[in-house]
N, C-alpha and C positions, 0 to 999 in steps of 0.2 A: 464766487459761486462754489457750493460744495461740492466735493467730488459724486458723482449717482455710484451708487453699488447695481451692478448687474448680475443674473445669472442666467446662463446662456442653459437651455436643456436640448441635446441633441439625439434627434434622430441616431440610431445605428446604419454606418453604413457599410456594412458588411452583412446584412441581411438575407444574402444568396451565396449560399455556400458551394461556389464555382469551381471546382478543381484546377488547378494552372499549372503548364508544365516548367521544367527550370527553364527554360528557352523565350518564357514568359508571354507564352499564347496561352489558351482555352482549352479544354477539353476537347478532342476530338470528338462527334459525334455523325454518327452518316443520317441522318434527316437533316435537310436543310432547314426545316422549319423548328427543327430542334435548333438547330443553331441560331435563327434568329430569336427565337427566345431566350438562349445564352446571352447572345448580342445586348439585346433589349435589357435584361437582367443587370448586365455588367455595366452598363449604362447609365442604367438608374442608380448602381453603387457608386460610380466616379462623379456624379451631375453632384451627391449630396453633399463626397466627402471636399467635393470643388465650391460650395456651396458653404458648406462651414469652414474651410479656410478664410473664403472671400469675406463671409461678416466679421471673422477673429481678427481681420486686416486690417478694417474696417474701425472696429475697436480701440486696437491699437493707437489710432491717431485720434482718438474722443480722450476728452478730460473723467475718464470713468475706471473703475475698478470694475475690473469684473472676473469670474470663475466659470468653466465649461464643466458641465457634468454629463455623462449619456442617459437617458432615458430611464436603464434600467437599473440604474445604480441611484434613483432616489427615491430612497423610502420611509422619508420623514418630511415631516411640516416644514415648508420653507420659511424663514424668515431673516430678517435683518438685513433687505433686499429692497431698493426702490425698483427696479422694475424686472420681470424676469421674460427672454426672449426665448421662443421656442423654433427650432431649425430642425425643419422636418415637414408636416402636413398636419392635417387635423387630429391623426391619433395622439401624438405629439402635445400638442395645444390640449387634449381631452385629459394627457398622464399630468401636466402641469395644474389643471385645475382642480385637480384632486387634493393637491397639495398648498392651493397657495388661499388667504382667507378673502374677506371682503378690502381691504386695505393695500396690497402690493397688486399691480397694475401687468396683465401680459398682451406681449406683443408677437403674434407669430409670424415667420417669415417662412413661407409656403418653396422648397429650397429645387420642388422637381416638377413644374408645374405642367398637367399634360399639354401636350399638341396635339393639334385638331388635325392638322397636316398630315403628319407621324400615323397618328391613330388611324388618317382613310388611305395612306400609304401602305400600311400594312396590314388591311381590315382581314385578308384573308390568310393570315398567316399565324398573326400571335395582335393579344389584345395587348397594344401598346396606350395604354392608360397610364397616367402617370399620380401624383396626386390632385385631390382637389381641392383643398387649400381651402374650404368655404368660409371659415374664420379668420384666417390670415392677413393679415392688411399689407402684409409687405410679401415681395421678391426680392431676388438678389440684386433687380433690376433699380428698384425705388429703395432700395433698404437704408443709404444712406440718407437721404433725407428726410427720411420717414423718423429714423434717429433724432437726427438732427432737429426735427419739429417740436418732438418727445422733449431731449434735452434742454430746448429753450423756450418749456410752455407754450408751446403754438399749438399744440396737439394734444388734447384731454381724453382720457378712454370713458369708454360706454357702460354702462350699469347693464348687466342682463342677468335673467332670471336662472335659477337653477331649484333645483328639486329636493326636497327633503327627506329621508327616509326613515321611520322608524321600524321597529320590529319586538312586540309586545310593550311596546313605547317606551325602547332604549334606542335613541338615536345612531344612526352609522355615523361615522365618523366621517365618511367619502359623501359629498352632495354630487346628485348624477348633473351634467350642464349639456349632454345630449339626451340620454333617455335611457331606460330599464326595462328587462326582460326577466320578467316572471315565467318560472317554464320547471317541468322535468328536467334532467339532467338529459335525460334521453331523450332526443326528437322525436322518437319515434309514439312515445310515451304520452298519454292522455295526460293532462293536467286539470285536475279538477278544482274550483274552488268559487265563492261568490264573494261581490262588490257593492259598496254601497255608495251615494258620497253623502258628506254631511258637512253642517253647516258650522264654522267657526266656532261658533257659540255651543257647538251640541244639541241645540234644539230642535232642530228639523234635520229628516234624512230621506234621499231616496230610498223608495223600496229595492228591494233586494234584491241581487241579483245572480242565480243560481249557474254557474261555467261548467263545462265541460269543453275541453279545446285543448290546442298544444302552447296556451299561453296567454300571457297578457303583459304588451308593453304600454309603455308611460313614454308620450316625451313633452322636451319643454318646448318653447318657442323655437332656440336657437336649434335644436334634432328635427325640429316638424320637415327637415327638407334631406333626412336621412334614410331609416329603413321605416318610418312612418309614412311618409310620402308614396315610398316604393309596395308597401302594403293597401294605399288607395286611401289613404289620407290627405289631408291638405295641409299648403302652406300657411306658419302663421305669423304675422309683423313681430320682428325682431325682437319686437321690446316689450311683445305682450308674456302678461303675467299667468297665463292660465297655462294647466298642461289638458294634454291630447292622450286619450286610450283609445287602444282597440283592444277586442278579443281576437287571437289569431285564430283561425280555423274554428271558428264553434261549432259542434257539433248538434245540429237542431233535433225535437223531437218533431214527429209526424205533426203535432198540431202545432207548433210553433211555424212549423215550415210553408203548413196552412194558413196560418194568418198570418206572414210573410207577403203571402204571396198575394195575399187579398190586402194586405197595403195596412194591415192593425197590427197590433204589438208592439211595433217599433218603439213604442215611448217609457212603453213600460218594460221593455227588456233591452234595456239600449246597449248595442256592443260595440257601437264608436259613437266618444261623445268630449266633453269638456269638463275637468274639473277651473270651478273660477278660482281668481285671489284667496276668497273669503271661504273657500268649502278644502275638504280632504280628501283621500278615497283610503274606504277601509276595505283594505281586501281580508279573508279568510282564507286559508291554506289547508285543503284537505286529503292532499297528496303523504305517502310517508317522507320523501323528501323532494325535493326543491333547490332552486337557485335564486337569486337575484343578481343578473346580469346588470352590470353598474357602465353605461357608456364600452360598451363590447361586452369579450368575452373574458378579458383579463382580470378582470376586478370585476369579484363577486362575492355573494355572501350568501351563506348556506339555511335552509329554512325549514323545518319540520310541520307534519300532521298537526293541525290545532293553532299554528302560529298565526298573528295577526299582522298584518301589515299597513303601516300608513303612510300616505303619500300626501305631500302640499309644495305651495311654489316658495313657500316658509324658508326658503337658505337662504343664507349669506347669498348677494349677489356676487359675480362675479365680473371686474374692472377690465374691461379689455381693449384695447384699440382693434376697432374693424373695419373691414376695408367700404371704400367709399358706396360702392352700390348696395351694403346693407344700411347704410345711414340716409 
């Protein structure tokens, strides 16, 4: 059998920048509630860096090559890689997708995963949430056999959709696999712009549809259980191909608000809805500037007055192993 090439993407963890004395405690702090938040903090840095020891162990004793890199030190296309493991949480798994195409296969192992216990232990103190892992298929707990399945074909990853982006129809380079945030820079800042969708072919299009609001996100299937959800959207089957919009906040006119409320308009001004497989959405950008938020806030792409935008479920899929209750 040939050797697998792996690469491992890790979480940082050092991500809470704790003060420590040479004595090798914590800061002192007089709130005790400060201090369980230190506690909880320092916590969540020792579970990770305990976490990526234990899969590099792990490794060690498999017939594989493999290479760790942190998170933020990849800023190029992966390749030359049969499978690439992400140790960390969903942000983690979101920075790896970015980079890898339809062909190399990821596996993320969820490294701090919350407690329910933890969380109603301390509900009045500090929000002890930890990650959610919602793409994750492994822990530290199954990770070796989860390997194991992977390495000797027992184990096949899943096709899921991701989102395509153009902008005056030169493609981005980054396909989103949670979901996009169209907005001002400034929250606090009206975003103006209208949407249409239209059909594969160019033939047929919705009418049009005129925004005013703090934005408009896109997600795909695998985001619908993200900040779409938490916006008053629904969940959608894993493996569906369609994306989900809302308008964030629209700002109605007086007769819009009126026929709102008397239960007409909705069809014809729809501000949550579904683009299919077979249609786009062509947004217009009427702001002087703009963003698009690419799965957060890290990765973005900048947009001017006049710009057009287009969205489909058109990417490269993305191969992933997921854990059992999404299949």
């Amino acid at each position: 059998m040939a050797t697998r090439r792996l690469l491992l993407l890790l979480k940082p963890w050092d991500v809470y920048p704790i003060q420590h004395h040479s004595n090798g405690g914590i800061s002192r702090v007089s709130n005790p509630k400060e201090m369980q938040v230190l506690r909880h903090l320092e916590s969540r840095r020792k579970v990770q860096q305990d976490s990526v020891n234990f899969c590099q162990k792990v490794l060690r004793k498999k017939f594989v090559d493999w290479t760790a890199i942190m998170r933020g030190d990849l800023l190029k296309p992966i390749r030359d890689v049969d499978l690439v493991v992400t140790i960390g949480g969903d942000g983690t798994l979101l920075h790896a997708s970015h980079f890898v195409d339809d062909s190399i296969p990821v596996l993320g192992v969820n490294s701090d995963p919350t407690q329910p216990q933890e969380v109603e232990k301390f509900s009045d103190e500090v929000d002890a949430s930890r990650s959610t892992g919602h793409l994750c298929a492994a822990t530290v707990n199954n990770f070796e056999n989860i390997l194991d399945d992977i390495l000797e074909n027992r184990r096949v990853p899943s096709l899921i959709s991701r989102m395509l982006i153009s902008v005056n129809s030169e493609l981005l380079s980054t396909h989103a696999l949670n979901d996009i945030l169209i907005a001002d820079p400034c929250p606090a800042t009206v975003s103006q712009f209208s949407f249409r969708i239209i059909q594969r072919d160019g033939k047929q299009h919705s009418p049009l549809v005129h925004c005013r609001s703090s934005g408009l996100r896109v997600s795909t299937a695998a985001g619908s259980t993200a900040a779409m959800l938490s916006a008053g959207g629904f969940v959608m089957p894993i493996f569906s191909k369609d994306l989900q919009f809302m308008v964030r906040e629209p700002i109605l006119s007086s007769t819009c608000r009126s026929k709102l409320k008397h239960g007409i308009g909705k069809k014809d001004k729809p501000m949550h809805g579904f683009v299919k497989p077979d249609e786009s959405m062509e947004v217009s950008w009427f702001c002087k500037e703009g963003k698009i938020y690419i799965d957060g806030s890290n990765n973005f792409f900048n947009v001017r007055h006049g710009d057009i935008i287009e969205l489909s479920s058109n990417a490269p899929v993305l191969k992933i192993f997921l854990p059992q209750r999404l299949l």
